[in-house]
C-alpha positions as MATLAB code, in Angstrom:
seq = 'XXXXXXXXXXXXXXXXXXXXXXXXXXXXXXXXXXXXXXXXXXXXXXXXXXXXXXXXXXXXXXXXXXXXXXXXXXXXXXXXXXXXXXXXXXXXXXXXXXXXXXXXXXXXXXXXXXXXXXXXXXXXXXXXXXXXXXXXXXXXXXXXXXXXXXXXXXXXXXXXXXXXXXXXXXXXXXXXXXXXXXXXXXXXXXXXXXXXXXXXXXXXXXXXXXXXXXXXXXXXXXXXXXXXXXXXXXXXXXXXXXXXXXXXXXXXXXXXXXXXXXXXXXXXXXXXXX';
ca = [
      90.933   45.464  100.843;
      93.272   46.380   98.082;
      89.926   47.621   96.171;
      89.241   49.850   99.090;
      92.616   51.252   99.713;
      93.014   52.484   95.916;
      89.590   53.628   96.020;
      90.991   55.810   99.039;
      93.691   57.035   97.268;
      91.612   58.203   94.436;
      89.605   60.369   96.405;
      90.877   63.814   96.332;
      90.091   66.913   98.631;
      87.123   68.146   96.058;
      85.060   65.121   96.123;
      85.382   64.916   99.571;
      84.087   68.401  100.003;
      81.383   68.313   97.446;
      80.186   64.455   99.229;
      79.852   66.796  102.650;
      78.130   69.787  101.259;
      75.574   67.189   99.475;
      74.750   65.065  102.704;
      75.177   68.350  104.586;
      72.740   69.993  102.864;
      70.464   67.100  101.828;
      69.547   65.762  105.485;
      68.049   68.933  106.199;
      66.693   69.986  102.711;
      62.910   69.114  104.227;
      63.675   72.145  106.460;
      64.088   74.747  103.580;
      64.292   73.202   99.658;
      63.957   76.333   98.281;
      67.221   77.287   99.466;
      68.896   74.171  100.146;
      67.440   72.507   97.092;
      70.046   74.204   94.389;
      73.019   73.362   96.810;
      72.283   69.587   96.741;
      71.510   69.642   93.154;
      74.717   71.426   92.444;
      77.338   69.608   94.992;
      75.349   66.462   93.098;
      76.686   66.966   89.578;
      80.120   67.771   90.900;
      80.180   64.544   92.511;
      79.159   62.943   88.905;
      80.935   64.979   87.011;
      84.352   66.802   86.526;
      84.122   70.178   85.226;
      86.545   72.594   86.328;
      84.599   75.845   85.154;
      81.411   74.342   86.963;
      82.915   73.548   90.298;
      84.188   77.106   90.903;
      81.156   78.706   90.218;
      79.540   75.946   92.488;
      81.818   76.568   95.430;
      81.465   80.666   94.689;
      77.626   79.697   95.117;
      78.401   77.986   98.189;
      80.215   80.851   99.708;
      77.147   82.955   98.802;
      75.091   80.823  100.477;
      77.090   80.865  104.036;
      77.884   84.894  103.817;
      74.025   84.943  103.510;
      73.659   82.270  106.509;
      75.795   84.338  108.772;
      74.331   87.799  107.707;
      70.917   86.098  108.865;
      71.255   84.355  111.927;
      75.513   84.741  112.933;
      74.581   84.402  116.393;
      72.278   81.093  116.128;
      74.713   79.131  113.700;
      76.425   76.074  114.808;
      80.294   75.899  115.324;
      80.392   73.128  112.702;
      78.393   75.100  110.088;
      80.429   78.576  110.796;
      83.764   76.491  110.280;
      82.308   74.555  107.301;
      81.813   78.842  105.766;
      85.247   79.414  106.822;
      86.281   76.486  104.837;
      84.478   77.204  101.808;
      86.016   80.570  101.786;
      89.373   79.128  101.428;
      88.140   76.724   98.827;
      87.395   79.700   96.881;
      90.269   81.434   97.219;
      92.236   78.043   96.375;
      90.464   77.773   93.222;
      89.996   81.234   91.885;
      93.473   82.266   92.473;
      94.838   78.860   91.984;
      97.375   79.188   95.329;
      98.148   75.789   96.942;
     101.327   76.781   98.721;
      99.653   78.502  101.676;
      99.367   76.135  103.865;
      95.504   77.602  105.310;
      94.456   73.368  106.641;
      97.590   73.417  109.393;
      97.060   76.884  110.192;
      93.702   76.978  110.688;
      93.775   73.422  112.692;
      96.671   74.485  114.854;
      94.363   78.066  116.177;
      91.113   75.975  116.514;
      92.826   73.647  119.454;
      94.770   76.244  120.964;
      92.034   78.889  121.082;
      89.391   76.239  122.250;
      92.496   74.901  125.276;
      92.680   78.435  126.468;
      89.303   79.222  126.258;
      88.390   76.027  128.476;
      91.303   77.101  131.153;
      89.629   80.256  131.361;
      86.135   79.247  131.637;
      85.369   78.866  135.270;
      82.255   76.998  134.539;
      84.463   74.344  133.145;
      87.052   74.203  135.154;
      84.712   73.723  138.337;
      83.379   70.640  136.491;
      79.954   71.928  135.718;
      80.320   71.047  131.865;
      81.197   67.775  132.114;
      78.515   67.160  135.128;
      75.985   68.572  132.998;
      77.025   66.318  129.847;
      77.418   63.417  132.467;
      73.922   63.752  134.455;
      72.126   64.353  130.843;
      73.128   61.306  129.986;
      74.215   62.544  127.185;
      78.153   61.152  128.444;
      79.150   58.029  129.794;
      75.750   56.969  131.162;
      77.400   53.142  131.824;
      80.232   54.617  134.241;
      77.772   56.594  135.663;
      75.828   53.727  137.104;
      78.955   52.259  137.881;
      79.816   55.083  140.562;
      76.405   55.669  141.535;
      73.646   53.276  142.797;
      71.060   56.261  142.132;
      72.430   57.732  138.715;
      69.624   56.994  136.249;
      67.108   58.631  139.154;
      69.433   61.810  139.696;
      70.093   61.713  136.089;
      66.215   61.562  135.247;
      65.946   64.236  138.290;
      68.272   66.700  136.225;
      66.706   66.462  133.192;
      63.323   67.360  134.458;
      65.138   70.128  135.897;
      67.597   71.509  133.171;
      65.836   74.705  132.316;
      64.811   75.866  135.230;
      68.416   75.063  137.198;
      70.501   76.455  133.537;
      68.020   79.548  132.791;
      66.512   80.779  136.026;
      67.651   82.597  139.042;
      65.923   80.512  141.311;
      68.224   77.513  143.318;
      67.004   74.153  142.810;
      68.585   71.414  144.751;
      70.042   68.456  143.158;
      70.338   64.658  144.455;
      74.055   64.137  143.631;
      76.431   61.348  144.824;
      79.954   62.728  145.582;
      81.298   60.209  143.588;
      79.791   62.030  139.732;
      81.014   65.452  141.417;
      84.538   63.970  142.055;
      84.220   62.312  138.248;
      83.209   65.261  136.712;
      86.189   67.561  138.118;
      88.298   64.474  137.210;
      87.344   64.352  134.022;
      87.650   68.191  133.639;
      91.167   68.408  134.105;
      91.924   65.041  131.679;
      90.001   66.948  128.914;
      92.261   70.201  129.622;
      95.248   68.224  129.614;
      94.618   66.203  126.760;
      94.000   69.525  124.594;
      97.436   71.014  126.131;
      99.007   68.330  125.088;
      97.586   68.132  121.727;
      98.450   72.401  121.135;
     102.179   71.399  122.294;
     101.900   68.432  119.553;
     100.969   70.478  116.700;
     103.325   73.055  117.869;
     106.466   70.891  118.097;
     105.778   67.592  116.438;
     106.962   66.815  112.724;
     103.558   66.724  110.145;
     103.278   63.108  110.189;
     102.911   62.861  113.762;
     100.670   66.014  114.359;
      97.989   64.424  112.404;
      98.408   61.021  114.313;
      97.904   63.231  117.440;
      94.577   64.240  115.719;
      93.504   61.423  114.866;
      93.510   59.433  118.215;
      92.582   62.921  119.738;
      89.225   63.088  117.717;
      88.155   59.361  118.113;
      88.789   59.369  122.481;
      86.599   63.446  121.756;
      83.778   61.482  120.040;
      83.588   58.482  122.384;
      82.644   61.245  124.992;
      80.578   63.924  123.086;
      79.089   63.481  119.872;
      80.142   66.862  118.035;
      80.191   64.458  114.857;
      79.544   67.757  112.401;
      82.596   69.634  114.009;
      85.017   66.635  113.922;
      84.056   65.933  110.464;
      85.395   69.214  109.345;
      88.342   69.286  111.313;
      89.529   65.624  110.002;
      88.104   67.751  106.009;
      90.313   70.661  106.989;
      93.337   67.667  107.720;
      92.542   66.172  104.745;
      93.146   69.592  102.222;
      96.576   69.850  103.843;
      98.738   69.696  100.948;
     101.822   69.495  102.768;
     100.889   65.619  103.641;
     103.070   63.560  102.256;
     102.052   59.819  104.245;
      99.951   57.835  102.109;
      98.519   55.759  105.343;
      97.620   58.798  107.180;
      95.423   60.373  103.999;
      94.049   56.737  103.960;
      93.028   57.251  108.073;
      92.073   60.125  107.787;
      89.633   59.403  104.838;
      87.863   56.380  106.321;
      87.141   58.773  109.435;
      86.045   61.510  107.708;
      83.307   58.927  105.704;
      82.303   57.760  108.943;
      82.078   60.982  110.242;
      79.997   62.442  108.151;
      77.893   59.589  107.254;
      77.251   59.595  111.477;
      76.468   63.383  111.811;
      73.997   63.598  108.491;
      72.494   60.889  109.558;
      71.576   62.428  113.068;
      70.931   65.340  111.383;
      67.794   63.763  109.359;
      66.322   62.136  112.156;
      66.048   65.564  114.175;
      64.331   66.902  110.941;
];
């Protein structure tokens, strides 16, 4: 245990970084090596080796690589690869112009929850509970409580399914078998998730920086018992992670063995699709 803690310790914000971009990158190489080939290669050595000189030109080539992505196909990237850019943009700046007082990690933590609370209190399609009943019937979400308030689940569940695109995508009305029981869950649910991210934006807003990253902790590992947005929370516990203003030894430590979790979850995933 001892071993592992002081291992934990050791590892600093740049390996961390370089360990994502390689698995990142490397479970969906197949996909395009030409391009994603150099990027493994590269975030490779860095894990191997420390050279300064090498790992800003690296990260500068990293950067390159996500203006490019975003240039390409903004509209199609995921939320987890457009923050990972973001990220990488502030690596560069961090190691170009050597500035490790501006506090970027808690900024940038601190609008992603608020923006995403507000935006879910003004989405009427979540607030009405059609969200979570989607993620609920797809089975995607709690499939075991479903069948717990629902004798018929797994057949209106199936039902769904075979209906997704034509009930999400066309204009045409198609009638689904659903219990009022996974209505009255879903709308239940709805308003847990909205308070739950309330309470977290009042958290980072008003609790001291110890306890703000506790509060993001517990919040991210209830998130991914529900939806399994492993990429996304990988970055956000990354982004924690680079916060220089951290002074708690055990929270670094938490936050750490989630983030190798994490990642190892979501890269993992990511291969199998490919």
């Amino acid at each position: 245990m001892n071993r592992i803690l002081s291992y934990l310790n050791r590892m600093d914000i740049m390996k961390m970084y370089h360990f994502f971009i390689f698995l990142f990158f490397l479970s969906t190489s197949l996909k395009a090596p030409l391009i994603k080939g150099p990027i493994v290669a590269l975030a490779f050595v860095n894990l191997i080796f420390e050279n300064k000189k090498l790992e800003k030109y690296s990260i500068l080539f990293y950067a390159l690589n996500f203006l490019g992505s975003w240039y390409m196909s903004y509209y199609q990237m995921a939320n987890h690869r457009s923050l990972l850019g973001i990220f990488t943009l502030y690596m560069v700046y961090r190691l170009w112009f050597k500035d490790k007082e501006w506090n970027f990690p808690f900024y940038i933590l601190s609008l992603i929850i608020i923006v995403a609370t507000i935006q879910k209190g003004l989405s009427a399609y979540f607030m009405n509970g059609n969200l979570i009943g989607e993620l609920f019937l797809s089975g995607t979400s709690f499939p075991q409580i479903g069948i717990l308030i629902d004798p018929n689940f797994s057949e209106n569940a199936q039902y769904f399914n075979d209906h997704f695109h034509e009930v999400k995508y066309s204009h045409q009305t198609v009638p689904l078998l659903i219990s009022d029981n996974t209505v009255q869950f879903s709308k239940i649910f709805t308003w847990f998730v909205l308070i739950s991210e309330i309470a977290l934006s009042v958290a980072m807003v008003v609790l001291s920086q110890t306890k703000k990253y506790y509060a993001i902790f517990f919040f991210v590992i209830g998130t991914a018992l529900f939806r399994s947005e492993f990429g996304f929370f990988s970055i956000l516990i990354l982004i924690s992670c680079s916060d220089t203003k951290i002074q708690n030894t055990r929270i670094q430590q938490l936050l750490k063995i989630l983030f190798l979790l994490l990642v190892s979850i979501f890269c993992y995933i990511d291969y199998t699709r490919f």
